[in-house]
PASEBA-1860 file (N, C-alpha, C; in nm, 3 decimals):
! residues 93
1> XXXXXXXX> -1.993/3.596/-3.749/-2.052/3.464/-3.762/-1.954/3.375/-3.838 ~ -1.940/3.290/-3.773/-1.898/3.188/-3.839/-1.914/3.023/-3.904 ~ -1.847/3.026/-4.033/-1.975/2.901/-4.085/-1.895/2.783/-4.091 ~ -1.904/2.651/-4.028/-1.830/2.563/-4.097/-1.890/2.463/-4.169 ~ -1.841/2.372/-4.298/-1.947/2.301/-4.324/-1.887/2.143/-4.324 ~ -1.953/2.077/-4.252/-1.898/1.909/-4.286/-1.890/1.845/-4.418 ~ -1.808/1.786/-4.490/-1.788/1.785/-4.580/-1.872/1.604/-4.586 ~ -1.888/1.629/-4.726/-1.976/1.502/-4.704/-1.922/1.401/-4.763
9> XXXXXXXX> -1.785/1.420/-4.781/-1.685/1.312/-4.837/-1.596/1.265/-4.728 ~ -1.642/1.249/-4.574/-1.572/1.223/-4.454/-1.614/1.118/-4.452 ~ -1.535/1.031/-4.346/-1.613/0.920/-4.292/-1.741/0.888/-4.274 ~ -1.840/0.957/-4.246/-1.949/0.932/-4.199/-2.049/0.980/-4.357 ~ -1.980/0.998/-4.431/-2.055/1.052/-4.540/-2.194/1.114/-4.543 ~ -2.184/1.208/-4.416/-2.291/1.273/-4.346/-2.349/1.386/-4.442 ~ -2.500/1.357/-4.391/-2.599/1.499/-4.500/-2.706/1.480/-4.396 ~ -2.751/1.646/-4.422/-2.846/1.652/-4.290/-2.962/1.597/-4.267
17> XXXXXXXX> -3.030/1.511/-4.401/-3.122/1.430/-4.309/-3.074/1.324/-4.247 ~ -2.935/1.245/-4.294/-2.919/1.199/-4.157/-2.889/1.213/-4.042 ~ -2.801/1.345/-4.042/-2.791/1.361/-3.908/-2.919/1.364/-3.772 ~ -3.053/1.471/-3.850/-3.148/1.444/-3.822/-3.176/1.336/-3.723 ~ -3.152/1.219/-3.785/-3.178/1.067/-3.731/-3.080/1.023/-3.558 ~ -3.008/1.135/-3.546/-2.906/1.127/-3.466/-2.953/1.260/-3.334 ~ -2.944/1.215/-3.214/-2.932/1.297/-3.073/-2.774/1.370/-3.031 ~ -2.716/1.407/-3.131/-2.608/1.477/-3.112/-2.639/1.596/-3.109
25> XXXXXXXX> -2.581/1.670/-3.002/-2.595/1.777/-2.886/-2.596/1.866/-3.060 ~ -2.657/1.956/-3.084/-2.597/2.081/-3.212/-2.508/2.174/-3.135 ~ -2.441/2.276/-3.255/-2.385/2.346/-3.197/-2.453/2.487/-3.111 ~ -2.441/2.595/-3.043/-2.528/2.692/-3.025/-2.562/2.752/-3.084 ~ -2.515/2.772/-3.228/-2.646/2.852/-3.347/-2.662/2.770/-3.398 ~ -2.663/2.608/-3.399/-2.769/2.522/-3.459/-2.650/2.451/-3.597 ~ -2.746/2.328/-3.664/-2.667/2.283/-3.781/-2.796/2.319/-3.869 ~ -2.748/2.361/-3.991/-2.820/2.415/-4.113/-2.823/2.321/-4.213
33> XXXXXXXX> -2.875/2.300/-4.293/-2.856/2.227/-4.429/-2.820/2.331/-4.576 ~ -2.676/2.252/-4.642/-2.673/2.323/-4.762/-2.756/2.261/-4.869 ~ -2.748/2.368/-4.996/-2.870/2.322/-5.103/-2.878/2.196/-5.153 ~ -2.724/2.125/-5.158/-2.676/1.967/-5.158/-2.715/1.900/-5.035 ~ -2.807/1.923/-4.908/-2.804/1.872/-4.818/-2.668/1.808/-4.726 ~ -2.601/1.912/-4.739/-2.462/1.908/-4.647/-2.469/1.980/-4.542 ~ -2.423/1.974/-4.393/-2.479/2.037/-4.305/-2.351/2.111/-4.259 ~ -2.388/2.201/-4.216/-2.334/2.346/-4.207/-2.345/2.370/-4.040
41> XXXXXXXX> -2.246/2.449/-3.946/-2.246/2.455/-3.838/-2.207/2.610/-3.836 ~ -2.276/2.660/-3.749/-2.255/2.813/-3.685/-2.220/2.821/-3.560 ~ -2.146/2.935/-3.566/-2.091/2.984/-3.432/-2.071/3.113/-3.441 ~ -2.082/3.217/-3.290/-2.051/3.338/-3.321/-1.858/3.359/-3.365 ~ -1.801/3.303/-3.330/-1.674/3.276/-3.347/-1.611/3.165/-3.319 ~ -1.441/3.181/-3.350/-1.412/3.094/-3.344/-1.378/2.973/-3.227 ~ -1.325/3.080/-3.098/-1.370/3.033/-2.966/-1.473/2.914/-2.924 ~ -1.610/3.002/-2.963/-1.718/2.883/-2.952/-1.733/2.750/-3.005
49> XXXXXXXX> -1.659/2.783/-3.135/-1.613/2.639/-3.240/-1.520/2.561/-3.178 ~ -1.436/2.609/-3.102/-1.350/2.514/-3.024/-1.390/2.485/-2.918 ~ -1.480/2.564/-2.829/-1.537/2.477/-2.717/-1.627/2.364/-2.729 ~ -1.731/2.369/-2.895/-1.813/2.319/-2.932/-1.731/2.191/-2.925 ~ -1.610/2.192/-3.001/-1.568/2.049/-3.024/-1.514/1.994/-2.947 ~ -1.497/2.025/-2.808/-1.402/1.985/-2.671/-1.543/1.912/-2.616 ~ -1.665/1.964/-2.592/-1.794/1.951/-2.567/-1.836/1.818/-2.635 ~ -1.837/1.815/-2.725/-1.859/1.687/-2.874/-1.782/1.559/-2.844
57> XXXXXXXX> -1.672/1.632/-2.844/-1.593/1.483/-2.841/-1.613/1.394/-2.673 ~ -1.602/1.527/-2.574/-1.639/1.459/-2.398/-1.768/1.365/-2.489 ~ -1.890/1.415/-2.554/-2.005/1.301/-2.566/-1.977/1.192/-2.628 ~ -1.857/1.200/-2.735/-1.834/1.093/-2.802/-1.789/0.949/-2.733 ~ -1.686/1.058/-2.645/-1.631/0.942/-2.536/-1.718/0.873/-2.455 ~ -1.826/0.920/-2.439/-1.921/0.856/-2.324/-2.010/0.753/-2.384 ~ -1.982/0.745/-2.539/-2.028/0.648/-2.611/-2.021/0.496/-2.578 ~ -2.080/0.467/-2.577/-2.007/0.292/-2.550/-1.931/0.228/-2.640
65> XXXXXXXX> -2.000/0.252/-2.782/-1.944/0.196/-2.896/-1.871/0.274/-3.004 ~ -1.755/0.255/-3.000/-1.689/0.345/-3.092/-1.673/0.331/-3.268 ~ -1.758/0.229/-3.290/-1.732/0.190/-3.391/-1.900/0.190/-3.500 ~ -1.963/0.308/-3.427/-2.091/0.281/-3.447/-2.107/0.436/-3.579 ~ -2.223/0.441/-3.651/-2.205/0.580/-3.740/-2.193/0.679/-3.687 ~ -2.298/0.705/-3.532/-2.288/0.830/-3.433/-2.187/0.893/-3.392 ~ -2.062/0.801/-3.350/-1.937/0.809/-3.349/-1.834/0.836/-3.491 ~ -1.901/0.818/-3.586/-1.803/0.849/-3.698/-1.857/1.009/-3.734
73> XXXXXXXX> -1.972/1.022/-3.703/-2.011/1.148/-3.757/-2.007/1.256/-3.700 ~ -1.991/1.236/-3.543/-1.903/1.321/-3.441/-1.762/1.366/-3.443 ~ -1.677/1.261/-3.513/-1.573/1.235/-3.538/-1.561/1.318/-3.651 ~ -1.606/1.366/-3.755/-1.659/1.439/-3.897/-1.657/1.575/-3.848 ~ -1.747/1.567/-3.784/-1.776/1.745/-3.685/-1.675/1.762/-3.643 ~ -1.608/1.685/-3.545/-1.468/1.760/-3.478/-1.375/1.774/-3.563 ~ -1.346/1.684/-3.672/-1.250/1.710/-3.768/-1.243/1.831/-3.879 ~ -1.401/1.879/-3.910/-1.431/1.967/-3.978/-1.386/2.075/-3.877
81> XXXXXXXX> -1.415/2.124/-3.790/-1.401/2.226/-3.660/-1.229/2.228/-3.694 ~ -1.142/2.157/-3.652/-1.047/2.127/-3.682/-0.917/2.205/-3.762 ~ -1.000/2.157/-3.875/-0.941/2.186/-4.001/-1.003/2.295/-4.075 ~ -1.078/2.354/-4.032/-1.119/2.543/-4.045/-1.018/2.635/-4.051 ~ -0.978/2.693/-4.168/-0.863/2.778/-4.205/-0.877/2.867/-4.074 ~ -1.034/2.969/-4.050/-1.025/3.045/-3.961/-0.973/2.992/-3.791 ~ -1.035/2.875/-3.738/-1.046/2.791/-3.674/-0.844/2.788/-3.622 ~ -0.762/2.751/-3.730/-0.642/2.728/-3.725/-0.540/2.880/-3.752
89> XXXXX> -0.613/2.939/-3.789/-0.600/3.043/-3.771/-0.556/3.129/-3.594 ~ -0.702/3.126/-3.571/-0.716/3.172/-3.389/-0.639/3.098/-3.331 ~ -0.578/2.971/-3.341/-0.575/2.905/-3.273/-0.393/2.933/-3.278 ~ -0.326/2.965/-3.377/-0.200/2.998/-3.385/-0.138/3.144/-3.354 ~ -0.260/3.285/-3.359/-0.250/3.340/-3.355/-0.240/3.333/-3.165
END
C-alpha cells in the first residue's frame, strides 16, 4: 500500500473538507483525511499512482477554466504523486 499525502502548503491550500466540495474523480483506494485534515491518497502501488495522475490531469484538461481552485487542486494531486520519493523512485528504477 501506498500512501501519499497532499501537502497543504500547495497551491490550492487543500484539506479534505474542501476537497469534499469538489467532483474530482478519487483515486482507487479513495482520499482519506489526516488528523490535521490533510488528505491522503492510496494506492496499491506505485504504478497505480502514476496512472492515477495521467487519468487526473486528461480531467484537468477538459476543464474549461484553468484558473479556477478545481484546477489548482488537481494540479496539487499531480504534483504530490510526482514528487513521492517512492513514486520517483519506480519511476527511475
Amino acid at each position: 500500500m501506498l500512501r501519499i499525502d497532499i501537502p497543504v502548503d500547495g497551491q490550492s491550500k487543500l484539506t479534505f473538507t474542501e476537497l469534499e466540495q469538489y467532483e474530482i474523480p478519487a483515486p482507487p483506494n479513495g482520499f482519506n483525511p489526516e488528523i490535521n485534515d490533510a488528505v491522503i491518497m492510496q494506492f496499491d502501488d506505485e504504478q497505480q499512482a502514476i496512472d492515477y495522475a495521467h487519468d487526473i490531469d486528461a480531467y484537468a484538461e477538459s476543464l474549461t477554466d484553468h484558473t479556477t481552485q478545481e484546477y489548482f487542486v488537481i494540479s496539487d494531486i499531480i504534483k504530490a504523486i510526482s514528487n513521492d520519493e517512492f513514486v520517483q523512485a519506480y519511476i527511475h528504477s
